[in-house]
Structure formats: C-alpha cells, structure tokens
C-alpha positions in Angstrom: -3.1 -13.6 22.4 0.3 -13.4 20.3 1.5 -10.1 20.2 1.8 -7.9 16.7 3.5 -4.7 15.9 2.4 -2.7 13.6 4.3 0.9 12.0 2.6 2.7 9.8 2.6 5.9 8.2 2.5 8.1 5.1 4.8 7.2 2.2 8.1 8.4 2.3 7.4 8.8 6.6 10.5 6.5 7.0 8.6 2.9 7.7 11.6 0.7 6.3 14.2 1.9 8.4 12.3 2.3 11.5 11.1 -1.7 10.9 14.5 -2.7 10.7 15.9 -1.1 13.1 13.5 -2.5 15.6 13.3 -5.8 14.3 16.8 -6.0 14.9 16.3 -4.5 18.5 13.6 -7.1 19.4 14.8 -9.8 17.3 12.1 -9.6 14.1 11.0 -10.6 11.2 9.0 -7.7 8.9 5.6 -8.0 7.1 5.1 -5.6 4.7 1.9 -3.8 4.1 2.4 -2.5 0.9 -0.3 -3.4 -1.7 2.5 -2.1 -4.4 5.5 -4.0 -3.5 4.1 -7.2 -3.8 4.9 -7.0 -7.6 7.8 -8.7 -8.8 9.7 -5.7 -11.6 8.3 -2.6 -9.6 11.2 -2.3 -7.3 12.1 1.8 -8.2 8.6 3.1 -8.0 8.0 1.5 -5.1 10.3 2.2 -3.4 11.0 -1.4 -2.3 14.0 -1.9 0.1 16.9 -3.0 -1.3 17.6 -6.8 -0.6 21.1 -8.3 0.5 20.1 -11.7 0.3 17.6 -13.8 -1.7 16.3 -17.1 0.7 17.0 -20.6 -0.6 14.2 -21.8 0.9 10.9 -21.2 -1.5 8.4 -21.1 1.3 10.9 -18.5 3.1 10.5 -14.5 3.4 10.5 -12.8 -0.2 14.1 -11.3 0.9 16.6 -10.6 3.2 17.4 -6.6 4.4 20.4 -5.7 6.3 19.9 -9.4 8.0 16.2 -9.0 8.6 13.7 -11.6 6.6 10.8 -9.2 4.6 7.6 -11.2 3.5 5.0 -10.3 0.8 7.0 -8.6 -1.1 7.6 -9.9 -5.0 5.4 -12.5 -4.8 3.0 -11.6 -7.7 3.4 -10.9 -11.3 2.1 -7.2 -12.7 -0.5 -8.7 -14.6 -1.8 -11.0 -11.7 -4.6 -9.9 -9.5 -4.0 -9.8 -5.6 -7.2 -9.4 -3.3 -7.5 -7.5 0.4 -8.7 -11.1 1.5 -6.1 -12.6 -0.3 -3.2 -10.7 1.7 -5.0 -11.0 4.9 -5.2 -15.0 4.1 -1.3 -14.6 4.0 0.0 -12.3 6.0 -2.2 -13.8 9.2 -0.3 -17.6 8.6 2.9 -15.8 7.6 2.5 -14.0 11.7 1.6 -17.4 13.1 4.5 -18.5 11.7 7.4 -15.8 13.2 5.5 -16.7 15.8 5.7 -20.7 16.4 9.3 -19.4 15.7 9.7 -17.3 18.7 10.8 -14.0 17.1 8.1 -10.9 17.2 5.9 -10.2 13.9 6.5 -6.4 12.8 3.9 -5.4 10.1 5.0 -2.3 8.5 3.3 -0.4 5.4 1.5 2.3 4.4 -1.5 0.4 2.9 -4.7 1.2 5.4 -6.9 -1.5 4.1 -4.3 -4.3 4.4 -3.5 -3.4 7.8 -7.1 -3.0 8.6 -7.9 -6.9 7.4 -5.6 -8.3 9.9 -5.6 -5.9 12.8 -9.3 -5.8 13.2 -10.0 -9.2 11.5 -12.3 -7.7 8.6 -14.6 -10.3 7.1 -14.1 -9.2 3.7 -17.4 -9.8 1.6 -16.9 -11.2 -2.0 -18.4 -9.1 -4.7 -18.2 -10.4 -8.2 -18.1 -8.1 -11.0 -20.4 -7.1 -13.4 -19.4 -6.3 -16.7 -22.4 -4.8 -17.9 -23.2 -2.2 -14.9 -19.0 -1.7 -15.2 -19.1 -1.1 -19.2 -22.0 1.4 -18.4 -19.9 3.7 -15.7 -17.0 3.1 -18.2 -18.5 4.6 -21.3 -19.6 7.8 -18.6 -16.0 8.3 -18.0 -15.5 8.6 -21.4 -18.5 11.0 -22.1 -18.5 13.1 -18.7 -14.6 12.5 -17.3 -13.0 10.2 -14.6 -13.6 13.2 -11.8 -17.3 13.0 -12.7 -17.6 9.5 -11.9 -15.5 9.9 -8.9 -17.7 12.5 -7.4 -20.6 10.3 -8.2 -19.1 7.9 -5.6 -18.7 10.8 -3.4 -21.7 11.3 -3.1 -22.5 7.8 -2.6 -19.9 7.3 0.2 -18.3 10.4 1.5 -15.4 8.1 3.5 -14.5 6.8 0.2 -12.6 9.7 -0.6 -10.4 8.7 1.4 -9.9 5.2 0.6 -9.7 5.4 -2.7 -7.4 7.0 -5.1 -9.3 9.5 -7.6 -6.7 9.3 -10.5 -6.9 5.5 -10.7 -10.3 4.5 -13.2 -9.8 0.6 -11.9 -10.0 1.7 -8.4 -12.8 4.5 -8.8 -14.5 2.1 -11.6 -14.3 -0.8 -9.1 -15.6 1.0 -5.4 -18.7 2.4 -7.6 -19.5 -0.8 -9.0 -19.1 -2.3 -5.3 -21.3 0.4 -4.1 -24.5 0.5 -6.5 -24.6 -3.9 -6.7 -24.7 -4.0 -2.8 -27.1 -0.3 -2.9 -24.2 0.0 0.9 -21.0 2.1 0.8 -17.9 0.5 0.0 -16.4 2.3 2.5 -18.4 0.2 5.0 -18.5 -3.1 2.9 -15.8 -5.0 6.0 -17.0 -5.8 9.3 -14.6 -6.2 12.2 -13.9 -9.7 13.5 -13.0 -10.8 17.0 -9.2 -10.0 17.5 -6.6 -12.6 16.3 -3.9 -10.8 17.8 -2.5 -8.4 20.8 -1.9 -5.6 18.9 0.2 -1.9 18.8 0.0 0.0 16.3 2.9 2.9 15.9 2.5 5.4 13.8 5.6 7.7 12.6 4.6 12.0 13.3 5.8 13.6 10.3 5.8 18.0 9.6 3.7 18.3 6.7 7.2 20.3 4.8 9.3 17.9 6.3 7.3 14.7 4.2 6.8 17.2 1.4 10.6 17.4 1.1 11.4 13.9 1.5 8.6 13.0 -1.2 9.7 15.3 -3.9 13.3 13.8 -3.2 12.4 10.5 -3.1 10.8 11.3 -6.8 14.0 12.8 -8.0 15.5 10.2 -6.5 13.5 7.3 -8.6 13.6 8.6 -12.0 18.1 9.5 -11.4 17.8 5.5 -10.8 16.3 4.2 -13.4 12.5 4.3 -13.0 12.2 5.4 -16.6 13.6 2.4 -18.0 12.4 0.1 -15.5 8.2 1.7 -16.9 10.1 0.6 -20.3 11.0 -3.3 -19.4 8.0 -4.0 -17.3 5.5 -2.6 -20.5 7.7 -4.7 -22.9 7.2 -8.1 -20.7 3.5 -7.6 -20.0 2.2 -4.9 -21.8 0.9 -1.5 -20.8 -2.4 -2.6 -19.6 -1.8 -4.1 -16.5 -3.8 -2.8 -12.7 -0.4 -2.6 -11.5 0.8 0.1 -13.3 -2.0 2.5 -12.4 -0.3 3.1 -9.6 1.5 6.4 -9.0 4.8 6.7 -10.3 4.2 4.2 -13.4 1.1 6.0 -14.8 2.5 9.2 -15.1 5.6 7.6 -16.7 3.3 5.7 -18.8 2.2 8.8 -19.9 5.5 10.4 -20.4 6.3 7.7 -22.6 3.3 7.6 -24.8 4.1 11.4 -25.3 0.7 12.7 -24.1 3.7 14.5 -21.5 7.0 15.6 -21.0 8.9 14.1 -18.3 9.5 17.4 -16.4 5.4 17.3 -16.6 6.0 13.5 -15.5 8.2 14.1 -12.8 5.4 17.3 -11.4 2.2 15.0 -11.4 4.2 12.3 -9.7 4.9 14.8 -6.9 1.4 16.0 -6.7 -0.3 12.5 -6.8 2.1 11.1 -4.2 1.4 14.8 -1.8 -1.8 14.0 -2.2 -2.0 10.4 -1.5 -0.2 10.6 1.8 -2.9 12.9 2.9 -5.5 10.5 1.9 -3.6 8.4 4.3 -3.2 10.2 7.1 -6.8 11.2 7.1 -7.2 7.2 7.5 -4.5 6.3 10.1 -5.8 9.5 12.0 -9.4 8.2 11.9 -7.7 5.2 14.0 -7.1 6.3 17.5 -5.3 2.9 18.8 -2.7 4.4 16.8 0.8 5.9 18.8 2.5 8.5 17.1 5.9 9.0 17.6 8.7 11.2 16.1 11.8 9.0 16.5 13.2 5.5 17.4 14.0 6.0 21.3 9.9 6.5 21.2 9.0 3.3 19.5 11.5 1.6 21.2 10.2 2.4 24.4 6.8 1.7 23.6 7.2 -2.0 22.2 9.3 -2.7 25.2 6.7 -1.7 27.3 4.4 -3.9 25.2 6.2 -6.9 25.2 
C-alpha cells in the first residue's frame, strides 16, 4: 500500500510547523485535517496558516506555505454544509494524487473524526434528519438548557463526550438526533474499512501548562489581529446564523458583539472552551494506540525515515 503520514495533536500543539517542516524534509505536500479551516473568511479564528502564494491552477492545493502546497483548506463557504464523508471522499483522491505525483501525502490536523474516515476507512452511514424529532429536543433546550440535553446524550453514549463539543446546540442537537433515529450510539455509528493506505500516525507530546500557555497566547494573539472585525465582515456577508460560526472563537465573539458579553468576558470563555476542547481531543488521539508521540522534530524525523 502507498504510504501516509499523519501528525496530529491538540490545538495550538504546533501541527503547522511541524507539517512543513517535514514536508519540506521528505519532499511533501500537506492535507489538512481541520474541519474549521475549510471555510473561506475564517482565517484568524482558525488559526489558518498564512499563505505566500495562491495556485493558478483551480484544481490545485487551496494554497501555497513557505513553498509547501496545503489542500482542503478554503474550499467552502460559511453558510455551506461539509460532511465527514464528504472530506474523506476528498481528501482520499487528493492522497492518490500526491501520490501518482511521487511526493509523500502528510495529513496534519486536529480534527479526530476526519482523520479517523481515512485512516481506518470508516463507512460513514447516511442519516437524514428529522425535523420533527429535532424541533422536539430543540424546544427542551429551550425549557430545561443546552447542558440538560447534552447529558441526555451522555447517558445515551458515554464516548460521545468526547466527540462532541457540549457548547455547540447543532452538534449536541445533531449526535442526539443520530442516536435516538438509529436507537445505536453515535459514537459507534462508523465501521472500519479494510486499509487504503500504509499508515503512521505521529502525534505531537505537549505539558499540559506548556499548551495552556500557548492557547491563552494564541487567543490574545487572534483578537490583537483582527478577529473582532473579521466576526463583524463574515456576519455582514452571510448573516449570524451560519454552523460555521458555532465554532469556538466566533460564538463567543458573536456574543460579545450582540452585547449579551463584554469582550474581556469574550476573550475568558474563548480560553476555557479552547482548554477544554483540546482535552476532548487528547482523550480521543490517546484512545488511539497506533499513535507515536513525540516532543520535537529530530523525533518525527527519524520515525518517518524509518517508515519510508
């Protein structure tokens, strides 16, 4: 089988310049695994690395970093939906491609379930939506609270908990809906495929201070750049009620900016959410015990040259 390298982490655990760095060793090309950068606008609150070069080409990687082509990134709109199958779909022809090209496919993200789809080959089951049974477990949000509802699912499917994010209603709304049509956790909804690829998965060690730091200075970071008034552009061109700004970073913003919070208050919650996100995905990358941890480059480096 081809060979695929995967480096994963927490976020703010250093991914992009790890990637690059080794796809510039081992002569790369970077897939990111980021189910938040794919949106064209959200380039601040993501995080999203800074790109030297657009490609002519349309079919060509979404952008060019420090000489190394990125794919999957900017290539939806905020207010368009973008499936687990849907990315897997891509990102598995996208590989095949760097490959048939002879350079060496480096998936790197923090996004569990996109990595998941194409490293174990999920068969991803379709679920269509109901809005009746989804207008029902709305309305109890509004009556009981979004933590009731999430503790429903809980209960329901313990591993859920650490899938899905509890201050997000679409996500929470969407994995109990998922759960109750099917009567089987959503946490166990995928089943693993045969193998497409040879796969090695690196994972970057982090001190739990250490990434504590680097999040709170990423945050600081974001709003001293703009974040504030890139919330503001994105809600004036498609409106506040878009999936893609529940995530973290543009909710609480959101918030700030419908003056429900200040944006020291802002600024706090985004710290908190993002602490305890990472945690949610370590406990997932942990549960994964292909996965090699490492604390620096001289590490990875040795590994994938082993591998390859």
């Amino acid at each position: 089988m081809n060979k695929l390298i995967v480096i994963l982490g927490p976020t703010a655990s250093g991914k992009t310049a790890l990637s690059i760095k080794l796809a510039k060793k081992f002569n790369g090309e970077i897939v990111s695994a980021d189910s938040r950068q794919i949106y064209k606008g959200m380039d601040i609150g993501t995080a999203k690395p800074s790109p030297q070069a657009k490609p002519r080409r349309m079919a060509g990687p979404s952008c060019i970093v420090e000489g190394v082509a990125h794919w999957l990134i900017d290539i939806k709109n905020p207010n368009e939906l973008y499936s687990v199958a849907e990315y897997k779909e891509n990102a598995i022809k996208i590989i095949k491609d760097i490959h048939k090209r002879g350079k060496t496919p480096i998936m790197a993200g923090g996004t569990g379930l996109y990595i998941k789809s194409v490293v174990e080959n999920l068969d991803i089951p379709q679920v269509e939506a109901d809005p009746i049974l989804r207008q029902k477990i709305e309305k109890e949000i509004e009556k009981k609270g979004l933590n009731f509802v999430f503790e429903k699912l809980i209960k329901l499917d313990p591993e859920a908990a650490y899938i899905v994010d509890p201050k997000n209603p679409r996500r929470v709304i969407r994995a109990l809906e998922i759960t109750l049509l099917t009567k089987k956790p959503f946490s166990s909804q995928r089943k693993s495929g045969k193998p497409l690829f040879d796969v090695l998965e690196i994972g970057i060690l982090t001190q739990k201070e250490k990434l504590k730091e680097r999040i709170n200075f990423r945050i600081d970071k974001m709003v001293k750049e703009g974040l504030v008034d890139e919330v503001k552009n994105l809600i004036k061109k498609y409106g506040k009620a878009q999936i893609a700004f529940d995530a973290i970073g543009y909710r609480e913003i959101i918030d700030y900016l419908n003056k429900k919070i200040t944006l020291e208050q802002a600024l706090e919650n985004m710290k908190i959410n993002t602490w305890h996100y990472a945690k949610r995905q370590m406990t997932w990358f942990n549960a994964d015990k292909k996965v090699n941890w490492i604390k620096n480059y001289k590490e990875a480096e040795k590994l994938i040259k082993k591998f390859l």
